[in-house]
C-alpha positions as CSV (number, residue, x, y, z in Angstrom):
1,X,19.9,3.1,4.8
2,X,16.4,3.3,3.5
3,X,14.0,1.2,5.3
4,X,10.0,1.0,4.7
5,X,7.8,0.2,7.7
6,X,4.1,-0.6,6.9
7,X,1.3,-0.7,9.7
8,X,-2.5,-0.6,9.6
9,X,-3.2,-3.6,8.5
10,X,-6.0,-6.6,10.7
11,X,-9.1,-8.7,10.1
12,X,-12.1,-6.8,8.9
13,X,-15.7,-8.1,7.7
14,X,-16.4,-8.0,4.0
15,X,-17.2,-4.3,3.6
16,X,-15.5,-2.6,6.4
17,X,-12.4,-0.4,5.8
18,X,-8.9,-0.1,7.0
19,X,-6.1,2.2,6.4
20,X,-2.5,1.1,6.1
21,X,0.4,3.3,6.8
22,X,4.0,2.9,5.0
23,X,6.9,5.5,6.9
24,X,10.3,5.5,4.4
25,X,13.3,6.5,6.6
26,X,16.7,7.9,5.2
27,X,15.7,8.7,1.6
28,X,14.9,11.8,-0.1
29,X,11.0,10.3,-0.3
30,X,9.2,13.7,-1.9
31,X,10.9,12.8,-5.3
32,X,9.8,9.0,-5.4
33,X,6.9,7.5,-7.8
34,X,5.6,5.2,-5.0
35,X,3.3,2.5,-4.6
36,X,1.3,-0.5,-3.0
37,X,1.8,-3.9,-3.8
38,X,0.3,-7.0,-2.3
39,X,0.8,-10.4,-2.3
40,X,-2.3,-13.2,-1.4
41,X,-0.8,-16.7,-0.2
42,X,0.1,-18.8,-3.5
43,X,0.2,-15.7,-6.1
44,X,2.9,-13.3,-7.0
45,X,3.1,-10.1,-5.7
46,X,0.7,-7.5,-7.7
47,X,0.8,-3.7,-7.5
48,X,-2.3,-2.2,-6.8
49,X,-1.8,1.5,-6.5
50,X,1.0,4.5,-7.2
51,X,1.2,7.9,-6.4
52,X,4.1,10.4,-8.1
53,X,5.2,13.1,-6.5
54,X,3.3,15.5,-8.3
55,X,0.4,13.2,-6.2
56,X,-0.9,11.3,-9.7
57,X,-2.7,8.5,-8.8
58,X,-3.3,5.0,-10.8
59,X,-5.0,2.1,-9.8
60,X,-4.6,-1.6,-10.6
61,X,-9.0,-2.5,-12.1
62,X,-9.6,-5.0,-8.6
63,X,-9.2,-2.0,-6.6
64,X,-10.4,1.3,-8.7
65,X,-13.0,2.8,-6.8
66,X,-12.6,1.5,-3.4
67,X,-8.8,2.1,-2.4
68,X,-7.2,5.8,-2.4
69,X,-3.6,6.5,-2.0
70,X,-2.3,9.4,-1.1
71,X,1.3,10.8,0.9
72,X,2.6,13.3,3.3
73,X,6.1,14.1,2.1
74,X,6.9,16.2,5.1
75,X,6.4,13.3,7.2
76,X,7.5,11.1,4.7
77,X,4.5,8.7,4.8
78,X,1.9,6.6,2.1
79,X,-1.4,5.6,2.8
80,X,-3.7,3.7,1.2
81,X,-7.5,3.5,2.4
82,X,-9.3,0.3,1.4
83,X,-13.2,0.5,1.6
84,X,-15.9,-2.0,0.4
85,X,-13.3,-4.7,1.3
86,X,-13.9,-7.6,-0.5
87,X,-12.4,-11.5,0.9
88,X,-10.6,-11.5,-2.5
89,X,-7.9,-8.1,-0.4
90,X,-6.8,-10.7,1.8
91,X,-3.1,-10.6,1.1
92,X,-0.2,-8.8,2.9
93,X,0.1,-5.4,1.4
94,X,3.8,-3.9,1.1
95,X,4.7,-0.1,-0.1
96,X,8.0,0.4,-1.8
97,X,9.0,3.0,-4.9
98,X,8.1,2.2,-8.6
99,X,10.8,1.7,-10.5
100,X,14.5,1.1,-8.9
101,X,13.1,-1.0,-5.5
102,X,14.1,-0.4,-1.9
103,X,14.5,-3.5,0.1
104,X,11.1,-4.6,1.2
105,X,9.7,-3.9,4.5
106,X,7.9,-6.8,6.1
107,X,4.3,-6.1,5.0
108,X,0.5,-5.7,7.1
109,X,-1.3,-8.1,6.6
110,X,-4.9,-7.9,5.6
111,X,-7.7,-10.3,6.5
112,X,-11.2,-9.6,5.0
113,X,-13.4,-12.4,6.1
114,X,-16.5,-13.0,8.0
């Protein structure tokens, strides 16, 4: 059974940084297009960055610049590192695959506030 676990996430001041983590057990991950969503209280959940496995990135406009995501397929892990945070990154963040979803892990939540 595939199961995604994200970490990394906490309160932060308006431009301080933090890096969330997203381990994928049981699935062949090195193939996967995969990607960061997030999901503010009251909005759908928006995707904000992917990574292919050839390591292509793409970014969603609010984050271009200040996020990177990037992946360790031998450890079978995503990352994504938020700087210049802004209060409007407060959401919980969730990695899964683009495309044909895995059941969703339960998130980190991110709090950018003063």
């Amino acid at each position: 059974q595939v199961q995604l676990v994200e970490s990394g996430g906490g309160l932060v001041q308006p431009g301080g940084s933090l890096r969330l983590s997203c381990t994928v057990s049981g699935s062949i991950f090195r193939v996967y297009t995969m990607g960061w969503y997030r999901q503010a209280p009251g909005k759908q959940r928006e995707l904000v960055a992917t990574i292919t496995s050839g390591t292509s990135t793409n970014y969603a406009d609010s984050v271009k610049g200040r996020f990177t995501i990037s992946r360790d397929n031998a450890n079978k892990a995503l990352y994504l590192q938020m700087n210049s945070l802004k209060p409007e990154d407060t959401a919980v963040y969730y990695c899964n695959r683009i495309g044909i979803l895995i059941p969703w892990g339960q998130g980190t939540q991110v709090t950018v506030s003063s």
